[in-house]
C-alpha positions, 0 to 999 in steps of 0.5 A, a space after each residue: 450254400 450259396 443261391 444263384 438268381 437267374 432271371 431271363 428277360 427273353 427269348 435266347 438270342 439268335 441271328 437277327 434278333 435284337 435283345 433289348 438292354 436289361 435296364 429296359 425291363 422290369 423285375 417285381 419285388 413279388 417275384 424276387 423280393 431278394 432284391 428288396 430284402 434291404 432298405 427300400 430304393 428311393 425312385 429318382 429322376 437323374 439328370 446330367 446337365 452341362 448348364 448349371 442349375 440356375 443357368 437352365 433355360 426356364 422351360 428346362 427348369 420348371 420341367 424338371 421341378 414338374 416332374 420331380 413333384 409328381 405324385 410326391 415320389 419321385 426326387 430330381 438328383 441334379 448332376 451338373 459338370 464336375 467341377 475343380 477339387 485341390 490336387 492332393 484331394 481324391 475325387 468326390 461328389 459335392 451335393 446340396 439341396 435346392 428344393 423339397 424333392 431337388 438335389 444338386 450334385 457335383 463331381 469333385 475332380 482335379 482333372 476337370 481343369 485339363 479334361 472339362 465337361 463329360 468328357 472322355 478322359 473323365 468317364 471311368 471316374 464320374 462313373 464311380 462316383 456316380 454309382 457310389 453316390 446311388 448306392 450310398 443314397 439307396 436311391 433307384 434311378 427311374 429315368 435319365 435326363 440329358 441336354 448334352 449328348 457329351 453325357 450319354 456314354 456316362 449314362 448308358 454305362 450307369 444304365 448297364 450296371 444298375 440292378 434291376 427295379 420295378 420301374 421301366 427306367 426311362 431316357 429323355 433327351 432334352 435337346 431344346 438347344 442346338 448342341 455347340 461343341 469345339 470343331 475338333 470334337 463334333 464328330 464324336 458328338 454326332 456319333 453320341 447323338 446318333 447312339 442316343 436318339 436311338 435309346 432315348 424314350 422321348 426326345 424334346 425339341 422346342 423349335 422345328 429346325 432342331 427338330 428336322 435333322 432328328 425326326 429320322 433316328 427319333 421317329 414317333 419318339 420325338 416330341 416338339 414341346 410348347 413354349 408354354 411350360 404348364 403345356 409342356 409339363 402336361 403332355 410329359 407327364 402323360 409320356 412319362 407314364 405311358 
């Protein structure tokens, strides 16, 4: 006969109450090892960028490559914006290596020529392929970086159907630049950034006009990194395992 695993994450909600999404929480492999009955997840740091790899600012770069060697466990999976495949080819997702503990993965689509980017049209497809790709990998997302806001609804969806993990998983949005959208979509782009200040964990500016607008929406989660990257490295590190 069938089991059915209920696990409860708080109290029942009620007017006024706030329920925090479940991707914020933890779950044990004591309590249910039913989860980890199977080949043991790989932690990972995910991040969706619109910069590729090598055209990241230097400071964005070496945080990441800082974060993905802590302790040796954790890998950076790298997922850039797709990227044109031949019409009668069905979508697919193009990985690479770029370091010891460095992924780079890109979406194949041929719909990326007519809807560029993490764009809207695109978001139900990137979605299967990105889940694919982490159940295929075992991998168990940690955290999410983002440096576009164009990427949260992307991120927020994967965040709604990943299984439960023993980690806190973590959203940090990198908005060290000033995000630079086609006139005709900045209002969409204001309501994802509003949405994702509001999510994220740690938000990072690196100069005091980016980072004005958005000390209200971040609060005490916004944080003004160094120039210096060793400097920066140190005070993310210790956000990201507090």
């Amino acid at each position: 006969s069938g089991r059915v695993l209920f696990v409860s994450i708080g109290p029942a909600t009620c007017p006024g109450h706030v329920v925090e999404p479940h991707w914020k929480h933890t779950v044990t492999p004591q309590a249910h090892p039913i989860l980890w009955a199977h080949r043991p997840p790989q932690p990972v740091i995910l991040a969706l960028s619109h910069l590729r790899w090598e055209a990241l600012p230097d400071t964005a770069r070496q945080l990441l490559q800082q974060l993905a060697g802590m302790d040796g466990k954790l890998q950076l999976l790298f997922m850039q914006e797709p990227l044109p495949s031949h019409a009668a080819e069905a979508p697919y997702m193009d990985s690479r290596p770029a370091g010891p503990c460095i992924d780079i993965v890109v979406p194949r689509t041929a719909g990326c020529a007519l809807q560029p980017g993490f764009c809207a049209g695109q978001q139900n497809l990137l979605q299967q392929l990105l889940g694919q790709y982490c159940r295929e990998q075992a991998v168990d997302v940690t955290a999410i970086w983002l440096n576009t806001p164009m990427a949260w609804p992307l991120a927020e969806s994967l965040l709604n159907q990943l299984p439960w993990s023993a980690h806190p998983r973590r959203v940090i949005y990198d908005c060290s630049e000033q995000p630079v959208q086609a006139p005709a979509a900045a209002p969409a782009l204001a309501r994802q950034e509003q949405s994702l200040l509001r999510a994220a964990d740690l938000v990072l500016c690196a100069q005091s006009a980016i980072a004005a607008p958005r000390q209200e929406a971040a609060g005490r989660r916004l944080a003004q990194i160094p120039k210096d990257w060793k400097r920066a490295a140190a005070s993310l590190s210790l956000a990201f395992h507090s």
